[in-house]
Jmol script that loads the backbone (N, CA, C; Angstrom):
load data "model"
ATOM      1  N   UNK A   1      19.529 -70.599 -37.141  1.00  0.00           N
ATOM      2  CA  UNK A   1      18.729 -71.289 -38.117  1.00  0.00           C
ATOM      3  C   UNK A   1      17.533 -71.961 -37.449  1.00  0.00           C
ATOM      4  N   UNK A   2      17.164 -71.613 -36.677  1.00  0.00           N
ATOM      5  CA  UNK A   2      15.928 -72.050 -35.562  1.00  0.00           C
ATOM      6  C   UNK A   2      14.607 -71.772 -36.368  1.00  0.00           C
ATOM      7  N   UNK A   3      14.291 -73.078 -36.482  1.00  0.00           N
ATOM      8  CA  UNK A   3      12.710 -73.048 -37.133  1.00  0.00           C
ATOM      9  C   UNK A   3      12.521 -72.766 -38.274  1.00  0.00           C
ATOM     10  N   UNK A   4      13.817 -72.939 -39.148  1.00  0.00           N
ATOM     11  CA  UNK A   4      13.810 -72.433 -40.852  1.00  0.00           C
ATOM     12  C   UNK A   4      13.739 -73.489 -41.130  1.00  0.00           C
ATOM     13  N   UNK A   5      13.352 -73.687 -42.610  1.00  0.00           N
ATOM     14  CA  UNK A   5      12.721 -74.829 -43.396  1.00  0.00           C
ATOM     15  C   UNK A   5      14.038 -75.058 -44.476  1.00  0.00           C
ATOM     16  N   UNK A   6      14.548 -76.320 -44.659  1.00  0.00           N
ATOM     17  CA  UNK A   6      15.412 -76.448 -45.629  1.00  0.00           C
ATOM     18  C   UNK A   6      14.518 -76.637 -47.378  1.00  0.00           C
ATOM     19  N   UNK A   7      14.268 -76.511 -48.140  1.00  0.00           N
ATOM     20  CA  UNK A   7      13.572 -76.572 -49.857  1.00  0.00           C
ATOM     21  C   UNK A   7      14.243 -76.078 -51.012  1.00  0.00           C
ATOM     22  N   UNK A   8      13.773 -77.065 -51.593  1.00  0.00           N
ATOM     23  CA  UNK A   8      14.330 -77.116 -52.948  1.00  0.00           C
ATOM     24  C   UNK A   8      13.334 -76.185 -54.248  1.00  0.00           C
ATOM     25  N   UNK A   9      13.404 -75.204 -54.587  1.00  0.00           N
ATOM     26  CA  UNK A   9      12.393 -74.522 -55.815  1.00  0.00           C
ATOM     27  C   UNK A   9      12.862 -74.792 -57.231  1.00  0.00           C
ATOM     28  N   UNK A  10      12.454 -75.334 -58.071  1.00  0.00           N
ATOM     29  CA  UNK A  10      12.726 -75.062 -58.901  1.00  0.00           C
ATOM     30  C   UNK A  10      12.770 -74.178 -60.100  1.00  0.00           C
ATOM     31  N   UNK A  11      13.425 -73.445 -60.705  1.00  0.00           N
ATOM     32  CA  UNK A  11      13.185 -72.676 -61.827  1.00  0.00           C
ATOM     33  C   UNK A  11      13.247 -72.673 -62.684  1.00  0.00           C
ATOM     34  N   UNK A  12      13.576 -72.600 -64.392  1.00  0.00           N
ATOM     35  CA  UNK A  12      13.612 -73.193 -65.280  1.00  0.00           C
ATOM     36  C   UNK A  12      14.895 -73.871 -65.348  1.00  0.00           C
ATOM     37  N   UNK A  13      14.039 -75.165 -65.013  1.00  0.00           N
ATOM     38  CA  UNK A  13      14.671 -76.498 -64.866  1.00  0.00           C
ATOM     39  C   UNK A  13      16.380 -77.052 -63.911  1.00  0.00           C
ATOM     40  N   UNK A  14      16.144 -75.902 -63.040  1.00  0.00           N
ATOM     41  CA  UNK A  14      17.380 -75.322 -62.251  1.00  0.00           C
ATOM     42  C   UNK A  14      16.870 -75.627 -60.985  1.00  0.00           C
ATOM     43  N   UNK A  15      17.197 -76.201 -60.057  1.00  0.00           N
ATOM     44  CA  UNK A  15      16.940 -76.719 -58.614  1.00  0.00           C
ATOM     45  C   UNK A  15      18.043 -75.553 -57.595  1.00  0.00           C
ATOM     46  N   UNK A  16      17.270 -74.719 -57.013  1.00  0.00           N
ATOM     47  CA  UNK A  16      17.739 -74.186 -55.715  1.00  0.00           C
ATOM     48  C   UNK A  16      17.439 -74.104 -54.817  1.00  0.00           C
ATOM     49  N   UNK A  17      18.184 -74.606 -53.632  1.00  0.00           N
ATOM     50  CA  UNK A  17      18.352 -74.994 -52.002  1.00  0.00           C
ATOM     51  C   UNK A  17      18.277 -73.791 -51.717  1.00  0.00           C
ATOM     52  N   UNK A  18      16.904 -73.209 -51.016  1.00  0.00           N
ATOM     53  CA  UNK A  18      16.584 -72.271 -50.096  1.00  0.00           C
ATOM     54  C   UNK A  18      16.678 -73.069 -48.253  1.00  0.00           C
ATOM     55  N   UNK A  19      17.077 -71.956 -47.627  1.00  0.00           N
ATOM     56  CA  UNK A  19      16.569 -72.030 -46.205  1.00  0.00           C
ATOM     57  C   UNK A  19      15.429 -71.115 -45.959  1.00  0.00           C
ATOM     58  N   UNK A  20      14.561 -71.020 -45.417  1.00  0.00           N
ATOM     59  CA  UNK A  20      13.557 -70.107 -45.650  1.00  0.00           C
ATOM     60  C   UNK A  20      12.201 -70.225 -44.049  1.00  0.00           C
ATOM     61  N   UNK A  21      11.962 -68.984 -43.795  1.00  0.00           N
ATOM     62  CA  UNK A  21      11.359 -69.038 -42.449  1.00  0.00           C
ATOM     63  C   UNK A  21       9.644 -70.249 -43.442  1.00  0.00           C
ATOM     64  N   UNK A  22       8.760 -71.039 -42.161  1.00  0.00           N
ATOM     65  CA  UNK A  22       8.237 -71.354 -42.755  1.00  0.00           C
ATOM     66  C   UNK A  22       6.738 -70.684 -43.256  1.00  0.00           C
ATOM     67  N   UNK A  23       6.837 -69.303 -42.858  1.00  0.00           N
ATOM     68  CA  UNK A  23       5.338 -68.698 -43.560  1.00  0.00           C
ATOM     69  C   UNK A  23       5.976 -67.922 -44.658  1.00  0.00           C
ATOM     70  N   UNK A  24       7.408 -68.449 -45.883  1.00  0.00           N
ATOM     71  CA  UNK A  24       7.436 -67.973 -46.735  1.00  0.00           C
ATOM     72  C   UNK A  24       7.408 -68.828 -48.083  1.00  0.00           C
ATOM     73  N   UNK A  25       7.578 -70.096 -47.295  1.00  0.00           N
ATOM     74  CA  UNK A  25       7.337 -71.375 -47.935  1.00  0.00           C
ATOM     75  C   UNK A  25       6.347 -71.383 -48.998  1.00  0.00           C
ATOM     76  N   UNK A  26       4.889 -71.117 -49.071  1.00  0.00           N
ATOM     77  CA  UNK A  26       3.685 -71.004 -49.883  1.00  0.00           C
ATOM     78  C   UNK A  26       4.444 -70.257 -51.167  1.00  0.00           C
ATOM     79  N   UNK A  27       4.637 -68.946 -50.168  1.00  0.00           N
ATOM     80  CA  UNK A  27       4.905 -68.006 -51.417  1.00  0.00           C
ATOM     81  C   UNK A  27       5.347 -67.692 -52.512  1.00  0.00           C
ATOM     82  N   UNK A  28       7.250 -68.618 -51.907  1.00  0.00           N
ATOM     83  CA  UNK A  28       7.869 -68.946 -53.110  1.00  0.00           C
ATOM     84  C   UNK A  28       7.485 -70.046 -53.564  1.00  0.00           C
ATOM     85  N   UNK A  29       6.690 -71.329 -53.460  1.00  0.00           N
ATOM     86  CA  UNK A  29       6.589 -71.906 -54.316  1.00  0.00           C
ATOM     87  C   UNK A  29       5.953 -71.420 -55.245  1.00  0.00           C
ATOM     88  N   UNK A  30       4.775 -70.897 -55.096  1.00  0.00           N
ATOM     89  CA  UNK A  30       3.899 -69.668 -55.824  1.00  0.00           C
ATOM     90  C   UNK A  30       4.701 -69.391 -56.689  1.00  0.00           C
ATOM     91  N   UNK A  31       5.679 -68.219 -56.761  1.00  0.00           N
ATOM     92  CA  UNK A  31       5.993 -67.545 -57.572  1.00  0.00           C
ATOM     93  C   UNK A  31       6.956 -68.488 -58.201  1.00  0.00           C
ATOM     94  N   UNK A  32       7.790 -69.548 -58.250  1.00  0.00           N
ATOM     95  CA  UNK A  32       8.143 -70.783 -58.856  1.00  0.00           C
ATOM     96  C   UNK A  32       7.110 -71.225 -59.507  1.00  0.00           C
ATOM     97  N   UNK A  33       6.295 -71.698 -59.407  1.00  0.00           N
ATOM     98  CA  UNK A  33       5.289 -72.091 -60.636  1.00  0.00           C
ATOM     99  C   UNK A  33       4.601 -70.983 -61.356  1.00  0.00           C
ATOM    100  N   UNK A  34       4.506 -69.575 -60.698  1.00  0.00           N
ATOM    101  CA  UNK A  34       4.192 -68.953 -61.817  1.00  0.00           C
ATOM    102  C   UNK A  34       5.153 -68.060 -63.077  1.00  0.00           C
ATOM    103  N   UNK A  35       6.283 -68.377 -62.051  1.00  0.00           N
ATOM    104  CA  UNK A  35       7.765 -68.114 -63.235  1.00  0.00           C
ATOM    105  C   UNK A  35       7.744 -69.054 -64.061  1.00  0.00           C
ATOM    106  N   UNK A  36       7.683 -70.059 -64.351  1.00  0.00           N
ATOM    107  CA  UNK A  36       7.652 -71.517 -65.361  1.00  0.00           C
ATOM    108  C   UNK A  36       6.389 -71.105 -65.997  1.00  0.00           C
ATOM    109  N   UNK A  37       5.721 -70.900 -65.118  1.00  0.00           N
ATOM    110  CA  UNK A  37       4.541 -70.912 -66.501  1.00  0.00           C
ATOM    111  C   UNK A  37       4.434 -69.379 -67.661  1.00  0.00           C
ATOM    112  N   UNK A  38       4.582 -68.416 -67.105  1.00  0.00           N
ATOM    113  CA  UNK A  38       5.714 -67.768 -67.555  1.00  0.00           C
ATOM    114  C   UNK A  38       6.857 -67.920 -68.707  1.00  0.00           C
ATOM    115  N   UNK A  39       7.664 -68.644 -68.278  1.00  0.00           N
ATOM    116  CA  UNK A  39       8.750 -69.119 -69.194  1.00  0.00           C
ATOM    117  C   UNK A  39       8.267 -70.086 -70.295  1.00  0.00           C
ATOM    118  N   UNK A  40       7.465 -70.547 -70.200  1.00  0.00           N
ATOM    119  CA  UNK A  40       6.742 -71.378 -71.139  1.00  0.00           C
ATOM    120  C   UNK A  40       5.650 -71.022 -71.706  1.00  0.00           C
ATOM    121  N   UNK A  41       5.402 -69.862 -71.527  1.00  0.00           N
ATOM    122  CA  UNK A  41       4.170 -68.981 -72.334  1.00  0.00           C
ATOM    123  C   UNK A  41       5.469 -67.987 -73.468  1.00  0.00           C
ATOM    124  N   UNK A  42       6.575 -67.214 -72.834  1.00  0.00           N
ATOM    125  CA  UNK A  42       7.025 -66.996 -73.908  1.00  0.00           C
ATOM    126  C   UNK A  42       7.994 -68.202 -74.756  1.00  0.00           C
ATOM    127  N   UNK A  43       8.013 -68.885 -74.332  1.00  0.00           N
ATOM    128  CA  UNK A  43       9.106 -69.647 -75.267  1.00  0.00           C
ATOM    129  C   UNK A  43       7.930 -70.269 -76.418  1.00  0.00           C
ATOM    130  N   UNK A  44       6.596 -70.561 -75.932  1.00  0.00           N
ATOM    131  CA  UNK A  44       5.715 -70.871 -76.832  1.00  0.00           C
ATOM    132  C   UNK A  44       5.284 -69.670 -77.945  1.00  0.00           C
ATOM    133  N   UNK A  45       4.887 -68.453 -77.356  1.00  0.00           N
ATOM    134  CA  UNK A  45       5.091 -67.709 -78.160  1.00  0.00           C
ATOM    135  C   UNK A  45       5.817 -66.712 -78.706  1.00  0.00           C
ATOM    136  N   UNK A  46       6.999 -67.130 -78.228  1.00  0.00           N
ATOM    137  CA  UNK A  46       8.316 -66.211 -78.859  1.00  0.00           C
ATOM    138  C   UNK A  46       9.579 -66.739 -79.553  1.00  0.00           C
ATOM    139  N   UNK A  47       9.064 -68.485 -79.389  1.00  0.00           N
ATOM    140  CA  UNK A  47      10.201 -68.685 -80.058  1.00  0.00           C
ATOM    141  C   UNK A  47      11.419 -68.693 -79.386  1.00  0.00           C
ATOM    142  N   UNK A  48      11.361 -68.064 -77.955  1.00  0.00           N
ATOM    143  CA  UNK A  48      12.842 -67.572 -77.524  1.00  0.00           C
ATOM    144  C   UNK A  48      13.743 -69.344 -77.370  1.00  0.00           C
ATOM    145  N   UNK A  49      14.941 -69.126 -77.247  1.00  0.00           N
ATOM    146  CA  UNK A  49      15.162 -70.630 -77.184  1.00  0.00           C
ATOM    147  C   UNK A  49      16.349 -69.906 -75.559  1.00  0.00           C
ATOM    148  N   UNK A  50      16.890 -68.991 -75.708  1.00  0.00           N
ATOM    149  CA  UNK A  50      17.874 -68.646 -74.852  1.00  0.00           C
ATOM    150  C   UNK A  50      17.050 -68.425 -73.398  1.00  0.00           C
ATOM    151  N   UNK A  51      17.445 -69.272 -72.181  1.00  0.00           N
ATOM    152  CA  UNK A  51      16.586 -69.191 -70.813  1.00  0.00           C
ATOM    153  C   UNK A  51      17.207 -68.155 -70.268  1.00  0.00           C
ATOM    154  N   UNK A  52      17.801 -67.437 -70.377  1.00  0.00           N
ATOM    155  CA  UNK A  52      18.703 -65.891 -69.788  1.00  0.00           C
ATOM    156  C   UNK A  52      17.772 -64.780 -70.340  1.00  0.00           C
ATOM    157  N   UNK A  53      17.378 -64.899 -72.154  1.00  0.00           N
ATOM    158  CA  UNK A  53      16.916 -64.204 -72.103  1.00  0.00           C
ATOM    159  C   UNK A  53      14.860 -64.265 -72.083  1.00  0.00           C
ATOM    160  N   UNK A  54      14.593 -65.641 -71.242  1.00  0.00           N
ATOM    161  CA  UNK A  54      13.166 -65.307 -71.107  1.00  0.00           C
ATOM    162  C   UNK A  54      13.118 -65.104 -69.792  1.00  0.00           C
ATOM    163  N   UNK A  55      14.261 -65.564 -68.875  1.00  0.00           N
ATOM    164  CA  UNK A  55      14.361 -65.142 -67.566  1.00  0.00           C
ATOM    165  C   UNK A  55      14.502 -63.614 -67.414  1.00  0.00           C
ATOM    166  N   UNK A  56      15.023 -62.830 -68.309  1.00  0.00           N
ATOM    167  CA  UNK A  56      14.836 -61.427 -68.100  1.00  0.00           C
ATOM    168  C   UNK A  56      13.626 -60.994 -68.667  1.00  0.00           C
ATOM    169  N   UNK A  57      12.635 -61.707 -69.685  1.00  0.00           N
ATOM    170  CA  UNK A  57      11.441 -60.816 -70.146  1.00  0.00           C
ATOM    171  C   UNK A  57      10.830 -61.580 -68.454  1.00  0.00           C
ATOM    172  N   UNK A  58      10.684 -62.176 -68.083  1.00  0.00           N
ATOM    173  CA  UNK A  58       9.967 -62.412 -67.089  1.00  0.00           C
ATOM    174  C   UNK A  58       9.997 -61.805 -65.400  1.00  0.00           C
ATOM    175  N   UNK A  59      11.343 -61.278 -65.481  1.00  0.00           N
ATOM    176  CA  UNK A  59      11.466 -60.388 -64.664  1.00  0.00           C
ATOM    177  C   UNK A  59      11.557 -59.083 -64.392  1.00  0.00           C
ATOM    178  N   UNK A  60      11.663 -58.495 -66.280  1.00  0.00           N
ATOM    179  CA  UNK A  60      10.501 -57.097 -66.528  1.00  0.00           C
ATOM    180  C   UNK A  60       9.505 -57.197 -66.596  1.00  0.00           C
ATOM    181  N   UNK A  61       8.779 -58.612 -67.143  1.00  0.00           N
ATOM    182  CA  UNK A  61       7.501 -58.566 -66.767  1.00  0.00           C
ATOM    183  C   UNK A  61       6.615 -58.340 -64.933  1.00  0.00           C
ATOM    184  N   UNK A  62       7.317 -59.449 -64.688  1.00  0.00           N
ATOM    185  CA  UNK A  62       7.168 -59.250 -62.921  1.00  0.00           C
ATOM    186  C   UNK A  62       7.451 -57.532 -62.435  1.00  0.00           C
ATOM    187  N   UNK A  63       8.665 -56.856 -62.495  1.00  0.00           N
ATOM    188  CA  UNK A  63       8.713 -55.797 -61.914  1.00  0.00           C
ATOM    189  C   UNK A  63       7.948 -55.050 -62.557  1.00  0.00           C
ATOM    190  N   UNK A  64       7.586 -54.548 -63.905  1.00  0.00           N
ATOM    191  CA  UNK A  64       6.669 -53.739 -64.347  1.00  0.00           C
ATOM    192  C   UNK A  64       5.107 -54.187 -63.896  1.00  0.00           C
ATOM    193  N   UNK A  65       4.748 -55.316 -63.161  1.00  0.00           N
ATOM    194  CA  UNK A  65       3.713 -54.877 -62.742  1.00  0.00           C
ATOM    195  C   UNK A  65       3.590 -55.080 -61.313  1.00  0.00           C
ATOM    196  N   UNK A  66       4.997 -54.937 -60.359  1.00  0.00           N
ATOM    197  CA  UNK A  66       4.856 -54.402 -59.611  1.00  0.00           C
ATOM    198  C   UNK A  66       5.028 -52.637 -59.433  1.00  0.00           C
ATOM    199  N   UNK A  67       5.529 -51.933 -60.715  1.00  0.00           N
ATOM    200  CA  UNK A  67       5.939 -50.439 -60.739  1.00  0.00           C
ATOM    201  C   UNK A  67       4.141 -50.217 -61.162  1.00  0.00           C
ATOM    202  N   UNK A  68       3.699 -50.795 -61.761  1.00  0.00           N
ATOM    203  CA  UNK A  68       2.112 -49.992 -62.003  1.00  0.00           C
ATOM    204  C   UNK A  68       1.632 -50.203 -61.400  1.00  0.00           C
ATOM    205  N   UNK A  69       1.201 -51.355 -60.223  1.00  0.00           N
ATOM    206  CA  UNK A  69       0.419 -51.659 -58.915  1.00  0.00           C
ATOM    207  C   UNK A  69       0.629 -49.757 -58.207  1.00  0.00           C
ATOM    208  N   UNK A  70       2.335 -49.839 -58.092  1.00  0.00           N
ATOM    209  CA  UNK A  70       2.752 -48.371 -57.069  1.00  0.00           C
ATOM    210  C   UNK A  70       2.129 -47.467 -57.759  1.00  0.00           C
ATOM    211  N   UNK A  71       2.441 -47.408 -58.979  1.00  0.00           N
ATOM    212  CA  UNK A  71       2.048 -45.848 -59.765  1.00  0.00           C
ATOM    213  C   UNK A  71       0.180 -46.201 -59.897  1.00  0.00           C
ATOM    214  N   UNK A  72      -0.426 -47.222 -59.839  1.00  0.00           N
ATOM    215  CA  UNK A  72      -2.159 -47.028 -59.719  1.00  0.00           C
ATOM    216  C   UNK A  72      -2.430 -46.743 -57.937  1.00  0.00           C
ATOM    217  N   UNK A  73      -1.731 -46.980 -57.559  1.00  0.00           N
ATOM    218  CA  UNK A  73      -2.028 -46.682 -55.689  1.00  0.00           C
ATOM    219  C   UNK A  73      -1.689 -45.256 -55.552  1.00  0.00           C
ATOM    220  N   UNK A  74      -0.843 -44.836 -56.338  1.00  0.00           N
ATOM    221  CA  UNK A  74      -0.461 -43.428 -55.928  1.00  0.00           C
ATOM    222  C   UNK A  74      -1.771 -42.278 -56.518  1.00  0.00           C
ATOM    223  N   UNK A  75      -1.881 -42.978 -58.125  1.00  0.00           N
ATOM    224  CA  UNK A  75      -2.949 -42.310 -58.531  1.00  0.00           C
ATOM    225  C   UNK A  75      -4.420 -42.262 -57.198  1.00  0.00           C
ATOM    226  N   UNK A  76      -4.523 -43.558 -57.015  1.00  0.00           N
ATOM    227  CA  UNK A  76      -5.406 -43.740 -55.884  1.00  0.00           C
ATOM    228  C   UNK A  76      -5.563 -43.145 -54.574  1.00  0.00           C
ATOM    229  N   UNK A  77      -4.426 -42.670 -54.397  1.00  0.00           N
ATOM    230  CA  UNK A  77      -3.865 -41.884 -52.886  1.00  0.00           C
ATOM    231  C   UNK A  77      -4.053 -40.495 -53.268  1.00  0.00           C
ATOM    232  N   UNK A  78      -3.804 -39.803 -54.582  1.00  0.00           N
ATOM    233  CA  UNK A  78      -3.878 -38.202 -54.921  1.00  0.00           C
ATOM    234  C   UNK A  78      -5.445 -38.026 -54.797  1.00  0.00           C
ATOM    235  N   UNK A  79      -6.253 -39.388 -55.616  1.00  0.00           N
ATOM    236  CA  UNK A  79      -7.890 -39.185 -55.872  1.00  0.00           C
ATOM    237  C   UNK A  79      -8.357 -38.795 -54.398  1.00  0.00           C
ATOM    238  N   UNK A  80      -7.675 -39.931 -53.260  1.00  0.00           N
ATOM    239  CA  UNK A  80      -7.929 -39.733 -52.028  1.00  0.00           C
ATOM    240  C   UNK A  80      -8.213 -38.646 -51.156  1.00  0.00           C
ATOM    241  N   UNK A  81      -6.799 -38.023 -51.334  1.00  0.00           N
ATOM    242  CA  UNK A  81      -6.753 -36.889 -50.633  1.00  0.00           C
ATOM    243  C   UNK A  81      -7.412 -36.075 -51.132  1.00  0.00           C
ATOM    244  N   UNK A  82      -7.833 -35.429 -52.613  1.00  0.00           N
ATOM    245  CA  UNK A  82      -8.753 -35.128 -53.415  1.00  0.00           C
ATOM    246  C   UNK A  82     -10.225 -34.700 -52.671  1.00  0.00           C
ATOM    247  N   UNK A  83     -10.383 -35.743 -52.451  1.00  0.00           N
ATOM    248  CA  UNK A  83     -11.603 -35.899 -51.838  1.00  0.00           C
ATOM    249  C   UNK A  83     -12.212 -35.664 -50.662  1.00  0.00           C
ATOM    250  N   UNK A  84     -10.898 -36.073 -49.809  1.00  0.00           N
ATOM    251  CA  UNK A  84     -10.723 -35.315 -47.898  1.00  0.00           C
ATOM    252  C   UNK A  84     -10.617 -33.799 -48.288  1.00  0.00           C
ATOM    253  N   UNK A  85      -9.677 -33.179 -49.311  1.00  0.00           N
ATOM    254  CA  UNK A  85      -9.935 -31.799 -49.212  1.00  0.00           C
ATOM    255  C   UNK A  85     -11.312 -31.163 -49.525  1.00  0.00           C
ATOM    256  N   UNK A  86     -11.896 -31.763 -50.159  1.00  0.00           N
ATOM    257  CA  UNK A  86     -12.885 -31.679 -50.588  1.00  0.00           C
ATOM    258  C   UNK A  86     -14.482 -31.847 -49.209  1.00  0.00           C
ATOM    259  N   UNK A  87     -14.029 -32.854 -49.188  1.00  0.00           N
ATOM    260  CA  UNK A  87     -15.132 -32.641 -47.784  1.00  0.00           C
ATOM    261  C   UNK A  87     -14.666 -32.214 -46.502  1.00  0.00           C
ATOM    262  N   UNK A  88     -13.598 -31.466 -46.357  1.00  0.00           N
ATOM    263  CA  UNK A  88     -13.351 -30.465 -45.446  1.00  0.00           C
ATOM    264  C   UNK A  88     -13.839 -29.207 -45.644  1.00  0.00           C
ATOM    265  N   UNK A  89     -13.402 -29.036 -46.747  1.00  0.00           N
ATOM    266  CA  UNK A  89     -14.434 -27.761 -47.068  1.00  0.00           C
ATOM    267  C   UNK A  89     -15.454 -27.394 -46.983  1.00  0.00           C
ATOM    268  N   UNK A  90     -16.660 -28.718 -47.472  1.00  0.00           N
ATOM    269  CA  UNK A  90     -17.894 -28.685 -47.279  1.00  0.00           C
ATOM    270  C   UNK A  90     -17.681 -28.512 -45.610  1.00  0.00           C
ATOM    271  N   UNK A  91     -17.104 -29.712 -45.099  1.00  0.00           N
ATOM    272  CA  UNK A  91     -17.096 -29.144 -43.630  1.00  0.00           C
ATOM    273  C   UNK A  91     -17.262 -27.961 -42.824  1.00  0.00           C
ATOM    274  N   UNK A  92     -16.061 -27.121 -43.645  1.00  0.00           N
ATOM    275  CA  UNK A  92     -16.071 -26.089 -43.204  1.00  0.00           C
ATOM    276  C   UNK A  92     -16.742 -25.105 -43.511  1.00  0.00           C
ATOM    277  N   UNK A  93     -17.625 -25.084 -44.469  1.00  0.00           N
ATOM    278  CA  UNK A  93     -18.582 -24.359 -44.833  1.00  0.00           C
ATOM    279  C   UNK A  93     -20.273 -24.547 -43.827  1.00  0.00           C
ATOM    280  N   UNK A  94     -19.920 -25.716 -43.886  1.00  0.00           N
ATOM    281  CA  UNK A  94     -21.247 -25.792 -43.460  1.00  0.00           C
ATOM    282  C   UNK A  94     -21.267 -25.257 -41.269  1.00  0.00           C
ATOM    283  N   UNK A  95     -20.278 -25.232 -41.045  1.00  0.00           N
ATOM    284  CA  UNK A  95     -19.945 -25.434 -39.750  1.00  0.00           C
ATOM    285  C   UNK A  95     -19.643 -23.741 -39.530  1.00  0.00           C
ATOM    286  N   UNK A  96     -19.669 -22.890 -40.668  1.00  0.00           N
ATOM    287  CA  UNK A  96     -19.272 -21.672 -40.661  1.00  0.00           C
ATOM    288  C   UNK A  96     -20.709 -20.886 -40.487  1.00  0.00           C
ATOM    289  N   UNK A  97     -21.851 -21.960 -40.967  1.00  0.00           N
ATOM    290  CA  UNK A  97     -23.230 -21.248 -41.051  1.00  0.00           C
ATOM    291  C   UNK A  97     -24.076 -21.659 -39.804  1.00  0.00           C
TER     292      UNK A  97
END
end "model"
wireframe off; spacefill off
backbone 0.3
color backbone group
């Protein structure tokens, strides 16, 4: 436990004791305040009253836009290579004359 940070995060309205190295410290607090705010954007507009179930829209929310970050990088990576094939060719055309 050398050089870990003892902290408390809170989540909706739930206090948990992390140990945690300290360049991860920022992060989760980060994502602790932006889970609450979160949870309090749908309970404002959804009415939801059950915290189980805004804790799960909020953590399909979270993973679905970490699955489209992957699936727009991938699109981004096909355009990529796209384009290297593409100026290889010219490459090789021009290097043929």
């Amino acid at each position: 436990m050398d050089g870990k940070l003892k902290i408390k995060i809170s989540i909706a309205d739930r206090v948990y004791p992390l140990t945690v190295e300290p360049s991860q410290e920022e992060g989760l607090r980060s994502a602790s305040k932006k889970i609450d705010a979160m949870i309090k954007q749908f309970e404002e507009n959804y009415a939801v009253r059950d915290k189980q179930d805004v804790l799960a829209m909020c953590a399909l929310q979270f993973a679905s836009q970490v699955e489209q970050k992957q699936l727009d990088n991938a699109i981004d990576g096909e355009d990529t290579i796209e384009r290297i094939k593409k100026l290889n060719l010219l490459l090789d055309q021009y290097l043929e004359n």
